[in-house]
Structures are given as C-alpha cells and as structure tokens.
Backbone as JSON, one array per atom type, in Angstrom:
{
  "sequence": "XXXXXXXXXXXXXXXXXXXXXXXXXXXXXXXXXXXXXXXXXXXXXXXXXXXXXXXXXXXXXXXXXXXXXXXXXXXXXXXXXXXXXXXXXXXXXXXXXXXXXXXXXXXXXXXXXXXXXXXXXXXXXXXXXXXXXXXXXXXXXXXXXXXXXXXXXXXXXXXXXXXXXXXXXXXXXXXXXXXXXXXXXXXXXXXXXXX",
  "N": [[-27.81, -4.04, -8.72], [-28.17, -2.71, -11.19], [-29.03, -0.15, -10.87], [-26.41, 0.9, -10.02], [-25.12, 0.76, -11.95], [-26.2, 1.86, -14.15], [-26.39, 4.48, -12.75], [-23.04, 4.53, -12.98], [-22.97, 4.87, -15.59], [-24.28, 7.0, -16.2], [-22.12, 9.35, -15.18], [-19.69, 9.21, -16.85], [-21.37, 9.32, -19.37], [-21.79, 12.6, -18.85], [-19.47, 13.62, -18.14], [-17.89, 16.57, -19.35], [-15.3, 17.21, -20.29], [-13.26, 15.71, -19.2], [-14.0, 13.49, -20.71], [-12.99, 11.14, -22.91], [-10.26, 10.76, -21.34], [-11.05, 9.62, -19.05], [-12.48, 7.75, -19.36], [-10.32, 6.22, -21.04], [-8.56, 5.8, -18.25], [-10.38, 4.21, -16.82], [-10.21, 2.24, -18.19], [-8.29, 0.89, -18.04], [-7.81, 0.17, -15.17], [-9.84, -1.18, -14.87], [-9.07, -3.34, -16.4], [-6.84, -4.27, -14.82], [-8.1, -6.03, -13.27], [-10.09, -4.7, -11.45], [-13.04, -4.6, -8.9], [-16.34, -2.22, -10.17], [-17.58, 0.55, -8.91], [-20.41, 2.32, -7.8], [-19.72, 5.2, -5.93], [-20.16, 7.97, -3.45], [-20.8, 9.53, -5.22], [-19.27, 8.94, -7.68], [-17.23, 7.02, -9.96], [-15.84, 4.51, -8.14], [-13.29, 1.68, -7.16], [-12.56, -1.35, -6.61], [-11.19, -3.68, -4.48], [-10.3, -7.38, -3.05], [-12.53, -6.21, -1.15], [-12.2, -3.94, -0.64], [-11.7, -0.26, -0.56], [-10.39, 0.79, -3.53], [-9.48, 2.57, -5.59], [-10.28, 5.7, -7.24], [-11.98, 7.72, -9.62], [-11.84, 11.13, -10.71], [-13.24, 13.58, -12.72], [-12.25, 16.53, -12.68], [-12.53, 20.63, -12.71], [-10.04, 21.25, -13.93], [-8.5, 18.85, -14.91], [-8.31, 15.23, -15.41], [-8.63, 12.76, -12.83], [-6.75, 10.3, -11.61], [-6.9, 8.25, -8.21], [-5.83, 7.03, -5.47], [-6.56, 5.87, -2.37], [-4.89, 4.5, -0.67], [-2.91, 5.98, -0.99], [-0.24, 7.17, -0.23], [0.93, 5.08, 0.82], [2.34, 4.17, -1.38], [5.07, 3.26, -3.93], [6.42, 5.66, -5.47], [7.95, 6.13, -7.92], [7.81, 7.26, -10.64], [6.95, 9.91, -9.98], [4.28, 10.63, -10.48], [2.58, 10.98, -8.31], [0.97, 13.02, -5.83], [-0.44, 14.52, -3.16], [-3.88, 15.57, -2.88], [-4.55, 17.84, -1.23], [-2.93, 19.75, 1.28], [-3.94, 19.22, 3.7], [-4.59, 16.65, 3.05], [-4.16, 12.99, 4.15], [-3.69, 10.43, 3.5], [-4.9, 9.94, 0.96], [-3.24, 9.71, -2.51], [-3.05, 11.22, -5.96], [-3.47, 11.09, -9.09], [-2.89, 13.45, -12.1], [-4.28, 14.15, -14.99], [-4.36, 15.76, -18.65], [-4.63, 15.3, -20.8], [-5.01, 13.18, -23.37], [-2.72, 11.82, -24.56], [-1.03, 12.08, -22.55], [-1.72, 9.8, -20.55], [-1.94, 7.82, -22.22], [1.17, 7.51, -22.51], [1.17, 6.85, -19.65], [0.79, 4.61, -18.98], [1.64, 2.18, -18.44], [3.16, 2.4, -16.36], [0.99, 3.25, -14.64], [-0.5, 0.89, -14.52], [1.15, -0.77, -13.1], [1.57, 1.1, -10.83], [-1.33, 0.75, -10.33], [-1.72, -2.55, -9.43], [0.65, -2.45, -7.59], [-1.4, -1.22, -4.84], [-3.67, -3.18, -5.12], [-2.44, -4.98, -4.14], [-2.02, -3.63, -1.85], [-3.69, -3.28, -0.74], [-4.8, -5.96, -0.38], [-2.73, -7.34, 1.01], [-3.71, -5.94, 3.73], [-2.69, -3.83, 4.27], [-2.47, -0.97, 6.42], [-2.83, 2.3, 7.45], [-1.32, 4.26, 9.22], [-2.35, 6.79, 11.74], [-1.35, 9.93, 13.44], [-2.53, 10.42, 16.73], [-4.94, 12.5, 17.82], [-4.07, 14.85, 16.19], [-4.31, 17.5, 15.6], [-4.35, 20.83, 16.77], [-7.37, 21.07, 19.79], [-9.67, 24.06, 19.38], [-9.38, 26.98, 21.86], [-12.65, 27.64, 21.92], [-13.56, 25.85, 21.37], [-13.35, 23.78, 23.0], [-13.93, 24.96, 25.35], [-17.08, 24.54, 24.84], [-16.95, 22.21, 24.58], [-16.98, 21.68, 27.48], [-19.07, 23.21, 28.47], [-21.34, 21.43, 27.77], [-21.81, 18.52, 28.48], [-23.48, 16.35, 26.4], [-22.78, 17.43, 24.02], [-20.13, 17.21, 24.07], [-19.59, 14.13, 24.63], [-20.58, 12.99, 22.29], [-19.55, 14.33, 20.27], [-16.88, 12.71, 20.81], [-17.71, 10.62, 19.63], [-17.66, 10.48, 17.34], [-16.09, 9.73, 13.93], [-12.89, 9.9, 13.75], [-11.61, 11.21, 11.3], [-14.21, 12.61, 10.62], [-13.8, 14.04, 12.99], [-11.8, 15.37, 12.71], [-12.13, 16.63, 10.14], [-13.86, 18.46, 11.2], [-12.44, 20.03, 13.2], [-10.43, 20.97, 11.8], [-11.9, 23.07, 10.42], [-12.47, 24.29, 12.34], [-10.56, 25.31, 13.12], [-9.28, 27.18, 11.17], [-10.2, 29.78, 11.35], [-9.04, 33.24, 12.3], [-9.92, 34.48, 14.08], [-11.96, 34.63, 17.43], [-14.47, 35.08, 17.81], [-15.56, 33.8, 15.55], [-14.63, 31.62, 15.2], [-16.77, 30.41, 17.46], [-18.74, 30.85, 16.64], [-18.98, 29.1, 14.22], [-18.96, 26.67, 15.66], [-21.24, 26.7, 17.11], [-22.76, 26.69, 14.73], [-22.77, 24.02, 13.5], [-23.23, 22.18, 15.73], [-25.48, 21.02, 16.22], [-25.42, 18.75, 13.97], [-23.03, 17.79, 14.89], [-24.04, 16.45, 17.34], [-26.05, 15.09, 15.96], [-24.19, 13.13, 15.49], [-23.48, 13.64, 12.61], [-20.96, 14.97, 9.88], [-19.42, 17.52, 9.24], [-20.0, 17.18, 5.82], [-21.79, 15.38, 5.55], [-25.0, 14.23, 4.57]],
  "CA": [[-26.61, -3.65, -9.44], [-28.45, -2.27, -12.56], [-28.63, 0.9, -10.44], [-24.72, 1.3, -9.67], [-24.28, 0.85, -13.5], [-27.36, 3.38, -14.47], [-25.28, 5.79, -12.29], [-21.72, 4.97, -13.91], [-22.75, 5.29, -17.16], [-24.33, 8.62, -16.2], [-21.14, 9.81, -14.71], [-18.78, 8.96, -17.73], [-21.73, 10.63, -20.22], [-21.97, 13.67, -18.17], [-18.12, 14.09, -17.95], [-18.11, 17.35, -20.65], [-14.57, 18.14, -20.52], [-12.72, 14.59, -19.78], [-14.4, 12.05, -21.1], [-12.1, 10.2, -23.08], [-9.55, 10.87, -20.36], [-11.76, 8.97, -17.96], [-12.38, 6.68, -20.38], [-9.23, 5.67, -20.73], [-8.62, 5.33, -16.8], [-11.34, 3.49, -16.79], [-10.31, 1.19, -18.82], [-6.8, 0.47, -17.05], [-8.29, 0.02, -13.84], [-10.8, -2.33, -15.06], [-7.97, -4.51, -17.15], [-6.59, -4.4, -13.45], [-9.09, -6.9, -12.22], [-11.17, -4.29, -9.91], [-14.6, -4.19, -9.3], [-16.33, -1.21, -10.75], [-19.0, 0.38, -7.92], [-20.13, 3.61, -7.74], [-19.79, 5.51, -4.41], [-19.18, 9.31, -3.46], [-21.01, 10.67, -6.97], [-18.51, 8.86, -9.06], [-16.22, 5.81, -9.9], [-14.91, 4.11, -7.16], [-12.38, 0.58, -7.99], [-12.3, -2.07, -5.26], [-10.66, -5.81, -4.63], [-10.55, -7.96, -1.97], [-13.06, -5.57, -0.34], [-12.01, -2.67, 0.2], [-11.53, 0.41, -1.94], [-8.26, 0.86, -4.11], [-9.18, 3.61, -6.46], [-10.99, 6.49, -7.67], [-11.74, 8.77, -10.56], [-12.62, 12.0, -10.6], [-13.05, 14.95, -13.27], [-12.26, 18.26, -11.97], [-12.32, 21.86, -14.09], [-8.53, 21.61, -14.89], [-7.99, 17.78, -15.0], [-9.06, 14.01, -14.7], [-7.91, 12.36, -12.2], [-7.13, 9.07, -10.48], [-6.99, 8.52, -6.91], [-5.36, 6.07, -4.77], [-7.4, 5.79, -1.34], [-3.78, 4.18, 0.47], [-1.62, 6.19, -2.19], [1.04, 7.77, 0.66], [1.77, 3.86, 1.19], [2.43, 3.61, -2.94], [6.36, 3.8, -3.84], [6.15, 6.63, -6.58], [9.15, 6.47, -8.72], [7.65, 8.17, -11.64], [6.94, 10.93, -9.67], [3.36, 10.44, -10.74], [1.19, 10.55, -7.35], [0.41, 14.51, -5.52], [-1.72, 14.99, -2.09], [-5.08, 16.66, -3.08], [-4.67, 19.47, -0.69], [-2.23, 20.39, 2.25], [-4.51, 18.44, 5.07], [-4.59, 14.89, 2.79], [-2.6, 12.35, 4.85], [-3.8, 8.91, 2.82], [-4.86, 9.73, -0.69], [-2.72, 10.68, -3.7], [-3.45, 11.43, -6.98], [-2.21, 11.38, -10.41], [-3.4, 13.53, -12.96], [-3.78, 14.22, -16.79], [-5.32, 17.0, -19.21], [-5.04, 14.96, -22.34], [-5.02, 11.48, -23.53], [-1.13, 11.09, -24.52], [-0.58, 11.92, -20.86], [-2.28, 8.86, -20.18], [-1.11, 6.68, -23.04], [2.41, 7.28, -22.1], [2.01, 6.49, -18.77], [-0.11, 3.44, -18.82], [2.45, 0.87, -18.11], [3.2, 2.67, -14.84], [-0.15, 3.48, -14.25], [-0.58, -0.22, -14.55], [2.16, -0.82, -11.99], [0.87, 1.55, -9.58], [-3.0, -0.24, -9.61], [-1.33, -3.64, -8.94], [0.66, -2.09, -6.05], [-2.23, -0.92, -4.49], [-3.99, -3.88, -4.98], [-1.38, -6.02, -3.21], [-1.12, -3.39, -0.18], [-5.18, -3.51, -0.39], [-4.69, -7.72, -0.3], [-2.29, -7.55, 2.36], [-4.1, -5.55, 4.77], [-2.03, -2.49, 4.88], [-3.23, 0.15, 7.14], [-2.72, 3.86, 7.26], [-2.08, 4.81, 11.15], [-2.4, 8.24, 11.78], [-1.12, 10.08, 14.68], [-3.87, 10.49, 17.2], [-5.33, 14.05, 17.96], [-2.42, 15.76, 15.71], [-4.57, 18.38, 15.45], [-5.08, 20.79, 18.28], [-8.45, 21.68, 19.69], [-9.35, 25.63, 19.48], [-10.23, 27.07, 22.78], [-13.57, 27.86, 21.67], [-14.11, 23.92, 21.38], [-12.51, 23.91, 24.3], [-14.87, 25.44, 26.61], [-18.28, 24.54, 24.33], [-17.6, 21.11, 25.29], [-16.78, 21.54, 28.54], [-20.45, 23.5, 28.64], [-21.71, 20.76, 27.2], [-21.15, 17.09, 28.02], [-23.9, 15.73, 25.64], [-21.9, 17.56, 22.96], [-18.7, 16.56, 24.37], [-19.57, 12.65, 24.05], [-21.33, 13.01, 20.01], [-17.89, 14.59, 19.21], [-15.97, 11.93, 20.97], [-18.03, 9.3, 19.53], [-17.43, 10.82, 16.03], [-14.84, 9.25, 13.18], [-11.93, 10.12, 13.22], [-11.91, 11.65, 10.1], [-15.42, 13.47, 10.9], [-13.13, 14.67, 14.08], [-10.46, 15.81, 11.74], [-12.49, 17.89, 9.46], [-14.47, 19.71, 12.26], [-11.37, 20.48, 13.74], [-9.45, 22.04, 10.4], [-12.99, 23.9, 10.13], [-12.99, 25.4, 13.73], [-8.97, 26.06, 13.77], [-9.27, 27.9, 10.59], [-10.37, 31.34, 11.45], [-8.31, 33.65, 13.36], [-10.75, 35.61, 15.31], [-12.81, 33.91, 18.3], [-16.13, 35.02, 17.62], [-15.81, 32.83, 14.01], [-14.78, 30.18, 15.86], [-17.28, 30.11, 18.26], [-20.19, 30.47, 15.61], [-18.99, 27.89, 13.47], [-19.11, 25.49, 16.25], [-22.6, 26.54, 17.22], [-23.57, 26.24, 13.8], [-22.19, 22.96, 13.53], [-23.55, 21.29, 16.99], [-26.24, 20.22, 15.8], [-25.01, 17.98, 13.07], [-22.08, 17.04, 15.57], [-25.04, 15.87, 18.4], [-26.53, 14.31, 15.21], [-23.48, 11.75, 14.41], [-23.0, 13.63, 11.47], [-19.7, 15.14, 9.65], [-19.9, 18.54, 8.0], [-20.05, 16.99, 4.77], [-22.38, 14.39, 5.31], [-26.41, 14.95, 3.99]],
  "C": [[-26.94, -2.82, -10.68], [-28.47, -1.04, -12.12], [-26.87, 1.33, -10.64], [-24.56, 1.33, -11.27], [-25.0, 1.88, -14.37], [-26.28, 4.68, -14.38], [-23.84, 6.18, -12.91], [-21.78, 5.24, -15.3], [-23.48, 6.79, -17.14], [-23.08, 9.3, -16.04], [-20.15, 10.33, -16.23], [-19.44, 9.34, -19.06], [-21.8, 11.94, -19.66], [-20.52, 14.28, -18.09], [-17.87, 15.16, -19.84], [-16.51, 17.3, -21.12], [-13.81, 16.57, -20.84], [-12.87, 13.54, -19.85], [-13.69, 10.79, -21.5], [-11.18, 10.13, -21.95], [-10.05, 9.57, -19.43], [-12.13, 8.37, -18.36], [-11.48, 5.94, -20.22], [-8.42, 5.03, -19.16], [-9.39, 4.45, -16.44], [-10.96, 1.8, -17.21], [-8.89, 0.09, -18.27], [-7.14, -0.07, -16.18], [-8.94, -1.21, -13.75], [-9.84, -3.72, -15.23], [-7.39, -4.84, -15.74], [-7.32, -5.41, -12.5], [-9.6, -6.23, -11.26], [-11.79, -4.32, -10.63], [-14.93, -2.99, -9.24], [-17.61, -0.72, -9.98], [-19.04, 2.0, -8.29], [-20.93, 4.39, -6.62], [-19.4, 6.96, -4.24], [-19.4, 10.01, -5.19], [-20.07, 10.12, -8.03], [-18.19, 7.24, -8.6], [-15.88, 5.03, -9.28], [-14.21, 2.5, -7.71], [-12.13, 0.02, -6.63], [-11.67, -3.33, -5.46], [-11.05, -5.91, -2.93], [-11.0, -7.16, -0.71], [-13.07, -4.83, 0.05], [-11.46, -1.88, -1.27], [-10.24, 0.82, -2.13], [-8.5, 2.39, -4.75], [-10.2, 4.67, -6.42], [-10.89, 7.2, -8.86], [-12.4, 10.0, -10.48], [-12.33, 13.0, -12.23], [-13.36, 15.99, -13.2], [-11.87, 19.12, -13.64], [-10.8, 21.27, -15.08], [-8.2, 20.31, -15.28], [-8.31, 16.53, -14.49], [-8.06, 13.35, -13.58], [-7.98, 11.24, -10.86], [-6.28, 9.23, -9.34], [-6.69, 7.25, -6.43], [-5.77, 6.17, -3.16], [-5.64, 5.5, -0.14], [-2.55, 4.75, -0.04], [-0.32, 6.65, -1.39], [1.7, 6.18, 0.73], [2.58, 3.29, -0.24], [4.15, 4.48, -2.77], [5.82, 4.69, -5.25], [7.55, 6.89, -7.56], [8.97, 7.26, -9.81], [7.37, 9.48, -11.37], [5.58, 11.61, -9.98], [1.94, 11.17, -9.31], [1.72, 12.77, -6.61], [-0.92, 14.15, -3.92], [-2.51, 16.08, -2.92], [-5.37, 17.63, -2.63], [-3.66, 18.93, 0.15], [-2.96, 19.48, 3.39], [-4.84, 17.14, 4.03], [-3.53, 14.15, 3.75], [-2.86, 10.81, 3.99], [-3.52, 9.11, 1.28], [-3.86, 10.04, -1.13], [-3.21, 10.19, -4.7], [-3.02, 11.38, -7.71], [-3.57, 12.31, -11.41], [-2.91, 13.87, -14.57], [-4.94, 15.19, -17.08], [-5.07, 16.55, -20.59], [-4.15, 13.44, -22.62], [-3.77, 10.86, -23.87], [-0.54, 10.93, -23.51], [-0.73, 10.19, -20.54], [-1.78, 7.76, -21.04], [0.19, 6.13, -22.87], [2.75, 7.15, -20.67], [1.17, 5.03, -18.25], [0.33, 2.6, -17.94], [2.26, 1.26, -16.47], [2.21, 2.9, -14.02], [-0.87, 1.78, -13.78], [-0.15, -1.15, -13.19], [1.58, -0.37, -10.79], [-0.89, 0.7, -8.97], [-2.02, -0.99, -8.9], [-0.65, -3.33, -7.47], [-0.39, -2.15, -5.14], [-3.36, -1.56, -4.5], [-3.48, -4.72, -3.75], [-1.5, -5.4, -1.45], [-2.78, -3.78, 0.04], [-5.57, -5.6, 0.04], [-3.78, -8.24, 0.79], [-2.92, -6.57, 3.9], [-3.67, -4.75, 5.27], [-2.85, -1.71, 5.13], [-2.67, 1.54, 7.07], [-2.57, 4.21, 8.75], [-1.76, 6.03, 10.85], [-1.89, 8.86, 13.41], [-2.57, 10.77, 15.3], [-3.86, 11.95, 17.26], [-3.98, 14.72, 17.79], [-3.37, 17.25, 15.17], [-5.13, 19.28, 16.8], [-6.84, 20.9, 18.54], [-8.81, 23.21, 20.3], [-10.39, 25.76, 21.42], [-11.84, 26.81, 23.15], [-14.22, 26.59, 21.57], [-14.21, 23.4, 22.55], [-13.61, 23.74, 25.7], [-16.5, 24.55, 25.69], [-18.27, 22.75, 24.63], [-17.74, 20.83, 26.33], [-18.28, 22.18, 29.26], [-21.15, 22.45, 28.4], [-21.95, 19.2, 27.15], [-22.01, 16.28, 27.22], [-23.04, 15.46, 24.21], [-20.35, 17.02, 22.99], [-18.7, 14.77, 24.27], [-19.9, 12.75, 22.63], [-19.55, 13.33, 19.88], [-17.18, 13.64, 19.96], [-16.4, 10.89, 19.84], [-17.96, 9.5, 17.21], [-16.15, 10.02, 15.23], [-13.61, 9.82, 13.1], [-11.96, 11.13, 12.31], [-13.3, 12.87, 10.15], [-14.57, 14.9, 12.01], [-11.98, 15.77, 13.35], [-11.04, 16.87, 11.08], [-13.15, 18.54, 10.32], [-13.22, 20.51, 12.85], [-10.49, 21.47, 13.14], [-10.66, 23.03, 10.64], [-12.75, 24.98, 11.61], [-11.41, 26.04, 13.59], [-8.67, 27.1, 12.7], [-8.97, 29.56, 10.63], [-9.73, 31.62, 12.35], [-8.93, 34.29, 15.06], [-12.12, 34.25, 15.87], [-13.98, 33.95, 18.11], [-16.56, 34.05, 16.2], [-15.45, 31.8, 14.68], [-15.51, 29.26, 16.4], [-18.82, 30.0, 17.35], [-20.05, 29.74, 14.68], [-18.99, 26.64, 14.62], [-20.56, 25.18, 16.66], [-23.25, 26.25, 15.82], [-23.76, 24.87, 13.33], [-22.56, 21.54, 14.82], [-24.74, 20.62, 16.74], [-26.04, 18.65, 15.33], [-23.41, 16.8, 14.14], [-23.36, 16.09, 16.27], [-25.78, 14.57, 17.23], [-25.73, 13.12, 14.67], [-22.81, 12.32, 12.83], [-21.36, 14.38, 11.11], [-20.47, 16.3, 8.73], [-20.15, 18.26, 6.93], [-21.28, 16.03, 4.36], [-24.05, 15.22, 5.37], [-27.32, 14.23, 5.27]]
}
C-alpha cells in the first residue's frame, strides 16, 4: 500500500494547474467514506468493491468522474458525457475553487448516490453489438478465423473501441490498414489502449 500512496501523493504534487481544485475533490470524496487507490495514472474512489469515482486534471479543468454516472439522477445539472461515444461515465467539472465550494453539498449528494447504486449492485447493460462492423472487418475476419476468435474473445469495451477506431475513416484502404495494424494486439488479447 505504501506504493499506491507514493503514487497519489505524486499525482496531487504534479497537478500544476489544479491542485487545490483536486484537493478539494479529494477531500469530499474521502469525507464520503471511499477508499482512496490509485489506478489508470490517477485517483480512483471505491466502496463495497467496486469503483465509484475518479479524478482527473485536464488542460482546461479538474474533474470528477462517476464510473455508473448515466445511472446518477442529475438535478443540478452538474454531470456531462466525456465525449460523444461515453455510454456509463459522467463528469462534473470546475476551473476554480468557488465552483467547488458552492457545489459541495450536491457534490456530496451525488458521491452517496453512487455509492448506494455501487452497494446495490446496479449494472449498466448496454445494447449488444450497437455498433456496426466495417466491411473491411468484415472480410479480415472471415480470412482469418484465429483473428476472428481473439476479437470475439475480447471485452466488450476492447470490442467497442476497435470498432469506433475501424468505423472512423471514410475511405477503405484506412480501414483496412488500421485493422492490419491493429491484429496483432487484437490476436494478443489486447485493446488499443492497453501497454
């Protein structure tokens, strides 16, 4: 454990821009009764086992992260998807510490939610293959059935971002060389993102 806490206290000196910011989140979260781990280069905020929160600080703004946040009621109008293809997280953020002062209470509110759905065992279903697959996938597994089991046997989620990645480009020949570049790491179990 003296590691995981090495690392968070690197994190939270290393934060140039919002320190206090993330400070302050920090400190909410904690008062919140989670445990304080650190997973994914930063922060992460867990209970009964499973992860509730996150913090991050990006260029423009700090910002916490709710792992089941689409299931969070949002009355303050507080929570934001992180991009256009999020379907779980949301986010809240701030760019200076009254932000955060004045929204504590609710900020407060929202953990505890999100505790509770994390304590009852709420799930996230997703609709299955809601994304299509591009021709060019198409056929390369159908060349392929080694590659065609690795990408079955892939996460979800792993499945999901290969998929945004290949459907991206318009033109076939980008399609088809991001998948070869990419087969590897598929055959390997892994997820574009993963080291």
């Amino acid at each position: 454990m003296a590691e995981a806490d090495a690392r968070l206290g690197a994190f939270f000196d290393a934060a140039p821009i919002w320190r206090a910011e993330l400070q302050a989140l920090r400190a909410i979260l904690l008062a919140c009764g989670l445990q304080e781990t650190y997973k994914w280069r930063g922060p992460c905020y867990c209970h009964h086992g499973g992860n509730v929160a996150l913090l991050w600080g990006f260029k423009e703004a700090a910002t916490l992260g709710f792992f089941k946040g689409v299931l969070l009621e949002d009355p303050a109008g507080l929570l934001r998807a992180p991009g256009e293809n999020s379907r779980a997280v949301r986010m809240a953020t701030f760019t200076d510490l009254g932000q955060i002062t004045a929204a504590s209470a609710t900020l407060t509110g929202y953990i505890q939610a999100a505790i509770a759905l994390e304590a009852s065992g709420a799930k996230i279903f997703y609709p299955k293959d809601d994304l299509p697959y591009p021709e060019e996938l198409i056929a390369a597994l159908d060349e392929n059935p080694e590659l065609a089991m690795a990408f079955d046997a892939l996460t979800p989620g792993r499945r999901r971002g290969y998929l945004l990645h290949f459907n991206q480009p318009k033109a076939s020949a980008t399609k088809t060389a991001r998948i070869d570049k990419h087969s590897a790491r598929i055959l390997a179990g892994k997820g574009m993102n993963d080291r």
